[in-house]
C-alpha positions in Angstrom: 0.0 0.0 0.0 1.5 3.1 -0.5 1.7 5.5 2.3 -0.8 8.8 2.2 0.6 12.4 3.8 -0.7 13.7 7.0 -3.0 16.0 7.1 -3.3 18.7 10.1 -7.0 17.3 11.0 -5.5 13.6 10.6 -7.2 11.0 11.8 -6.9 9.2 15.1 -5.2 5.4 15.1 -7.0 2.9 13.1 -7.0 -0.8 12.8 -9.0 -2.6 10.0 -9.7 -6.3 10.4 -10.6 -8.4 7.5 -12.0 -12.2 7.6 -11.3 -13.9 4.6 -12.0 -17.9 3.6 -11.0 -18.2 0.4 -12.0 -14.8 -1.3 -8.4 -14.3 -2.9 -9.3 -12.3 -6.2 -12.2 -10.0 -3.7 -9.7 -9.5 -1.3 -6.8 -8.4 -3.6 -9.4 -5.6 -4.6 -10.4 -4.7 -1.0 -6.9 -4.4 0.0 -5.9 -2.3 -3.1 -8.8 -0.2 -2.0 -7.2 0.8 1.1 -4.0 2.3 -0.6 -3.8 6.0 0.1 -6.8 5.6 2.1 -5.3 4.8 5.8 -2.6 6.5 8.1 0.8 4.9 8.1 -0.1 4.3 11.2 -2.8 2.1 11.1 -2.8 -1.8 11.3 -4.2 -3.8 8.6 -5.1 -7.3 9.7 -6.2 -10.5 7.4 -7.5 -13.0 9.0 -7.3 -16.0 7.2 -10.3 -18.9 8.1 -8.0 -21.8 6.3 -8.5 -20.6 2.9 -7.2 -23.3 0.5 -7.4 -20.9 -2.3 -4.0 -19.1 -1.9 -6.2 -16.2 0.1 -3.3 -16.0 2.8 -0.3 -16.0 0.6 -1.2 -13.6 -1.7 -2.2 -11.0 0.8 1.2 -11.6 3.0 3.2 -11.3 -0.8 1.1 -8.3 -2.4 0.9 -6.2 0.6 3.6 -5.5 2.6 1.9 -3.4 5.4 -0.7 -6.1 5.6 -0.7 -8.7 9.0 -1.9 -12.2 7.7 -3.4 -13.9 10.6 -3.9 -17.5 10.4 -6.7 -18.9 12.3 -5.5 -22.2 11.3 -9.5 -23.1 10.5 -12.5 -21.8 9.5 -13.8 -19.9 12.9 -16.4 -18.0 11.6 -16.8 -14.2 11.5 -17.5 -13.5 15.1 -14.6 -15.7 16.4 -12.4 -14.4 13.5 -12.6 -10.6 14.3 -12.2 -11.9 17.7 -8.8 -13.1 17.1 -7.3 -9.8 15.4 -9.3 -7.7 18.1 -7.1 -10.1 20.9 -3.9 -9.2 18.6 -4.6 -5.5 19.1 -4.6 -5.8 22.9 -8.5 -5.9 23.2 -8.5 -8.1 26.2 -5.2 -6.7 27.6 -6.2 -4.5 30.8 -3.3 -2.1 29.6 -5.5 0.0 26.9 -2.6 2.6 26.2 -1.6 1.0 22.8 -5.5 0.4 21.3 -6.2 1.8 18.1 -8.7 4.7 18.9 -11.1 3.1 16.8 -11.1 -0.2 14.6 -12.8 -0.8 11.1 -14.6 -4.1 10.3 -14.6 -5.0 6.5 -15.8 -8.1 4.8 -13.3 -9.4 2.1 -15.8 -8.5 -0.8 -15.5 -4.9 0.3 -14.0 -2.0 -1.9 -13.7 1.6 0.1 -14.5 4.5 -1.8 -12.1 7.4 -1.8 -12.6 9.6 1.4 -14.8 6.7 3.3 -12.4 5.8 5.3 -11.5 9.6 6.9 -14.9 10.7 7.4 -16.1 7.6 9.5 -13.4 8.6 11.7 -13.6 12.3 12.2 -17.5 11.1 12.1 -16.7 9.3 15.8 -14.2 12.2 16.7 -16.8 14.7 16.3 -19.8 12.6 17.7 -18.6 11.3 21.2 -21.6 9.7 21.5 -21.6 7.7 18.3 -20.0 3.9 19.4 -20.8 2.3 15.7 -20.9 4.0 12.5 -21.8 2.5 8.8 -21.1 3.5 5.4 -23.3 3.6 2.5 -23.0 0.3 0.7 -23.2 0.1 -2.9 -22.9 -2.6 -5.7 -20.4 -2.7 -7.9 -22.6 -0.6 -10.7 -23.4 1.6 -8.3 -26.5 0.4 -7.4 -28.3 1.4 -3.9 -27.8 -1.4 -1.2 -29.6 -0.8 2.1 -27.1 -0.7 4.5 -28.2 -0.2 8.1 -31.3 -1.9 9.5 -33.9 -1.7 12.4 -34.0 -4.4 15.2 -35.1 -8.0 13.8 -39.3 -8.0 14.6 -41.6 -10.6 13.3 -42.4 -8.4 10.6 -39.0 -9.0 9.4 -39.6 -12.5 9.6 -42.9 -12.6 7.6 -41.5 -10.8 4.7 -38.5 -13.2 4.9 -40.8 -15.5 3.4 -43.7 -14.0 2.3 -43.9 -10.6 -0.3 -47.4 -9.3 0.6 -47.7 -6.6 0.9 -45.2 -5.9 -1.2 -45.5 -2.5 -0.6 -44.5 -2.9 2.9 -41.2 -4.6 1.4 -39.2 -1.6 1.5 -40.4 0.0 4.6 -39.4 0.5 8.2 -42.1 -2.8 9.1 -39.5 -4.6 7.1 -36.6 -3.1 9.3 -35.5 -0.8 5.9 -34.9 2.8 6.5 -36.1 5.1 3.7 -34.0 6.2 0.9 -34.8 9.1 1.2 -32.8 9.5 4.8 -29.6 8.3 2.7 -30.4 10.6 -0.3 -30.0 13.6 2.0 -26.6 12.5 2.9 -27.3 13.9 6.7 -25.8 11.0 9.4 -28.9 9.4 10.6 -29.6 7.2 13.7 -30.1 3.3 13.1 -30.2 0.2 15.3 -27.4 -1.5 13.3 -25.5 -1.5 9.9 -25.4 -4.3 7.8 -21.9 -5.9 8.9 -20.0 -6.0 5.4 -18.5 -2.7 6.8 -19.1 -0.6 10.6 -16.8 1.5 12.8 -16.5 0.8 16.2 -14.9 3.4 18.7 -12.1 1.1 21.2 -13.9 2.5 23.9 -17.5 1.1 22.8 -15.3 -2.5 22.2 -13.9 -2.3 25.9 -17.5 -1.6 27.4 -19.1 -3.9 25.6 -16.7 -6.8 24.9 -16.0 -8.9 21.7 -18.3 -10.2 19.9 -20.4 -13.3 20.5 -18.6 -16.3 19.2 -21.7 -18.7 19.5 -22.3 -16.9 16.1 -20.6 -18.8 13.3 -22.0 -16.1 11.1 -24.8 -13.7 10.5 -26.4 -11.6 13.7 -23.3 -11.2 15.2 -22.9 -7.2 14.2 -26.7 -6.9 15.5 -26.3 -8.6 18.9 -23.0 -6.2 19.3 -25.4 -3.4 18.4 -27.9 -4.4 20.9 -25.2 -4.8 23.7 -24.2 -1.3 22.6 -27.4 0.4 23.0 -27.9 -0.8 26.4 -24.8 0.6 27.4 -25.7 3.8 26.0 -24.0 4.3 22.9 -25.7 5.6 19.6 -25.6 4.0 16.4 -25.2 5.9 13.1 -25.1 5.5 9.5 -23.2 8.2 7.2 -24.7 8.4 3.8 -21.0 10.7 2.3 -19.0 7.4 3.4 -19.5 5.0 0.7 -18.0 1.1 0.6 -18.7 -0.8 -3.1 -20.2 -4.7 -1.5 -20.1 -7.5 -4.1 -22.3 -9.5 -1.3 -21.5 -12.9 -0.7 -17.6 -13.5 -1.4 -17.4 -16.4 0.8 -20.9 -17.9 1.1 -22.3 -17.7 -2.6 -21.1 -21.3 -3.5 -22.8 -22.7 0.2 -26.4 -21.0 -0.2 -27.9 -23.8 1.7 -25.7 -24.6 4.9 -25.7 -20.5 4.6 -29.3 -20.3 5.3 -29.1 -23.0 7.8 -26.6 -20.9 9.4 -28.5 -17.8 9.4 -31.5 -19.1 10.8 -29.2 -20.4 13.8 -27.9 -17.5 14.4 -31.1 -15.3 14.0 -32.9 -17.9 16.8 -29.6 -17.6 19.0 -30.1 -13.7 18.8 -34.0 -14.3 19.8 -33.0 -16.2 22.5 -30.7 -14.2 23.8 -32.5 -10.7 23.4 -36.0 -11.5 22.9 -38.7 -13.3 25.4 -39.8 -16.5 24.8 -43.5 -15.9 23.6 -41.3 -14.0 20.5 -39.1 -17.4 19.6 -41.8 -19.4 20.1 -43.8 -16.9 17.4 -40.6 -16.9 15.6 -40.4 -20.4 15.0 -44.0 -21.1 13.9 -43.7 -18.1 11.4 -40.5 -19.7 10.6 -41.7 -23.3 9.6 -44.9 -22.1 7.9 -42.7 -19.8 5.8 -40.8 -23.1 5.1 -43.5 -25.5 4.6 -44.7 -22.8 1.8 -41.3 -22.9 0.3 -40.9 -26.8 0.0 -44.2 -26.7 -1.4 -43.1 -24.3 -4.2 -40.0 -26.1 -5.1 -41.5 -29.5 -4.8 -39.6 -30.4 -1.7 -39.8 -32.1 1.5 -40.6 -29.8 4.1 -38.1 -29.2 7.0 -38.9 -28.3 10.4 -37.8 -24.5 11.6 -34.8 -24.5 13.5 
C-alpha cells in the first residue's frame, strides 16, 4: 500500500480487520482499495479462516503493510474478528496501545475514496456515536440498504412472504427510507449491515467482543444491541460510501448458509428476545418453510 501524507486534521489510530475464507481475487481488490486511504499508522489485519485458495499467501506477498493472521481453521466471523481484536490488545487490561477506533470490513469490500476519513472524524466529532456505517453500494453503483432496524416478526414474515409488497421496503420490514440516505445527513439506526461498521475502542472495551456462539450472520446486531444498552448511539453516514459484491465467501454454500443464518437469528432471539417471541418466531419460521418446500416440490423441514 502506499503511504498517504498527513493532514493537520489527521485522523486518530486505526485498525481494519478483514475475515477472509477463500476470497483471494475480492480480497486483492479490497486491499488495493485501502492504498492511500489509511494513516501509516494504522494496522491492517487478514484473518485467514484456512483458505485453501492461496487467500493467505497472496495478501502476505502483495501487501507488505498487511498482517496475515492464520486462524489455522475456518472460525467463523464472530470468532475471527475476535482473534485480530485479541492481537490489538482488546482483552489486555493495559489499553494505552489500542487503536482509537477499529474498522470491520468483509473481504468483498471495496472503500470509496474519502470513506475511510470521514467515518473517523465522524466518531471524533460525535462522542456519543460507538458504531458508524457506510453507505454500501454494488459494484454498478446500485443502492444497497445498509443499516437496519432491530429483527421484529415483521422481518420474519416478509422473509418468506412478499405481501404486501408495498410494505417490502419499509421501516415494518426493518429498511430505512431512501430518502434519509439521499440527504446525505448522518442518521440514527439500530445497526449496519456488517460487510463494513466503525467501532470506537472505547465502545469495544464496554461492551466486549463479539459473541462467538455466532458462526456467522447476527453477530454485528447482537454487538449493536449490547451497545445500545450501554448507552452508545448507532449511526449510518450516507458521504461514506463502501462498493459490496455480497457474498464473497458464502455464494457457493447457499444452503448450509441459510441453515446458518436461521441459527444465528434464533440464538439472537433467545438471547435478546422473550420467549412468547421465539416461540412466534419459529412457527412463522416453519410455515414460511413449509410454503417454500411446497413451491420447489420439496420435502418440508422443520424450523430450527
Amino acid at each position: 500500500m502506499t503511504q498517504v501524507h498527513t493532514r493537520p486534521d489527521a485522523a486518530q489510530a486505526l485498525a481494519v480487520i478483514i475475515v477472509s475464507y477463500n476470497t483471494r481475487d475480492l480480497l486483492r481488490r479490497c486491499l488495493q482499495s485501502l492504498s492511500g486511504e489509511v494513516d501509516a499508522s494504522a494496522r491492517v489485519i487478514v484473518v485467514d479462516n484456512a483458505s485453501t485458495d492461496g487467500s493467505a499467501e497472496m495478501a502476505a506477498r502483495e501487501f507488505a503493510r498487511v498482517e496475515v493472521l492464520p486462524a489455522g481453521r475456518n472460525l467463523g466471523f464472530a470468532a475471527g474478528n475476535n482473534l485480530a481484536l485479541r492481537a490489538l490488545g482488546f482483552e489486555s487490561p493495559d489499553a494505552a496501545a489500542l487503536p482509537d477506533m477499529v474498522l470491520f470490513l468483509n473481504p468483498d469490500t471495496e472503500v470509496r475514496p474519502g470513506a475511510i476519513a470521514q467515518l473517523q472524524q465522524f466518531l471524533q466529532r460525535t462522542p456519543r456515536a460507538g458504531v458508524v456505517g457506510p453507505v454500501l453500494v454494488y459494484p454498478d453503483g446500485r443502492f444497497q440498504h445498509s443499516a437496519f432496524h432491530f429483527p421484529t416478526l415483521w422481518q420474519i414474515w416478509f422473509d418468506f412472504f412478499t405481501w404486501p409488497g408495498r410494505l417490502v421496503e419499509s421501516p415494518l420490514n426493518g429498511r430505512y427510507p431512501r430518502a434519509q440516505y439521499a440527504a446525505g445527513a448522518p442518521f440514527r439506526v439500530d445497526h449496519p449491515l456488517g460487510a463494513a461498521f466503525m467501532v470506537r475502542a472505547a465502545t469495544i472495551r464496554q461492551v466486549g467482543l463479539m459473541d462467538e456462539g455466532f458462526f456467522m450472520y447476527a453477530e454485528e446486531i447482537d454487538w449493536c444491541l449490547r451497545a445500545r444498552r450501554a448507552g452508545w448511539e448507532i449511526y449510518c453516514l450516507p458521504t461514506a460510501v463502501v462498493v459490496h459484491h455480497g457474498g464473497g465467501s458464502t455464494r457457493h454454500y447457499r444452503r448450509p448458509m441459510e441453515e446458518a443464518l436461521w441459527r444465528s437469528r434464533f440464538r439472537l432471539f433467545e438471547k435478546h428476545y422473550g420467549p412468547l417471541f421465539v416461540a412466534a418466531a419459529r412457527a412463522l419460521v416453519h410455515v414460511g418453510r413449509r410454503r417454500q418446500a411446497r413451491q420447489h416440490d420439496d420435502r418440508p423441514e422443520d424450523a430450527l
